[in-house]
C-alpha positions in Angstrom: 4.3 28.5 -3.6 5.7 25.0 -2.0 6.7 25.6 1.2 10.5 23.3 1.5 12.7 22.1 4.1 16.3 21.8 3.0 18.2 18.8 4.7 22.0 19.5 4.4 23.9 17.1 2.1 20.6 15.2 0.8 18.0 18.1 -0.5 14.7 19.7 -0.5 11.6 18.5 0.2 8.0 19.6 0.5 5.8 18.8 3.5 4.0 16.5 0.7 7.0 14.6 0.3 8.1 14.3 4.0 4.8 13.0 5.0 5.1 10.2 1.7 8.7 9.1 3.2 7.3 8.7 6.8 4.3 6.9 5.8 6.6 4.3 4.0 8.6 4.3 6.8 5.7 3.3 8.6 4.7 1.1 6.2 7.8 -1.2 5.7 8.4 -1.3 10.0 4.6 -2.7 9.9 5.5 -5.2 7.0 8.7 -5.9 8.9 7.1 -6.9 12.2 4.2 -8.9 10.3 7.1 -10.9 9.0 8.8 -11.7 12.3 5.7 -12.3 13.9 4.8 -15.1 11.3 8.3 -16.6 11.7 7.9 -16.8 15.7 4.3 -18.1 15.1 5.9 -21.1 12.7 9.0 -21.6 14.9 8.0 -21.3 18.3 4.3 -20.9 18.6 2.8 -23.7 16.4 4.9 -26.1 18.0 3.4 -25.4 21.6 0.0 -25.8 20.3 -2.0 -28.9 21.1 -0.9 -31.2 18.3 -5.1 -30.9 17.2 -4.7 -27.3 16.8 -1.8 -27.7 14.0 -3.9 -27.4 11.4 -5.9 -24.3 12.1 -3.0 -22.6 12.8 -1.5 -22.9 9.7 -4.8 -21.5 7.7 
């Protein structure tokens, strides 16, 4: 027996399936900060690094 959570107007799920949804909830914030970060770091960070520095930054 599945233990299941009903959410009105959308369904049932099992504890399995809530804990997949909040994991790639998780996931995509993660991803989604990663991203922002690396355009702040090309935009405004690598610009106010020593102009010697350029190149490591962008490895």
């Amino acid at each position: 027996m599945v233990e299941t959570v009903h959410i009105k107007d959308v369904g049932a799920f099992s504890r399995t399936q809530i804990d997949t949804f909040k994991r790639c909830q998780n996931l995509k914030t993660a991803v989604q900060l990663g991203i922002e970060m690396h355009k702040w770091l090309s935009k405004e960070g690598l610009p106010s690094l020593p102009a010697q520095d350029h190149d490591l930054a962008r490895e």
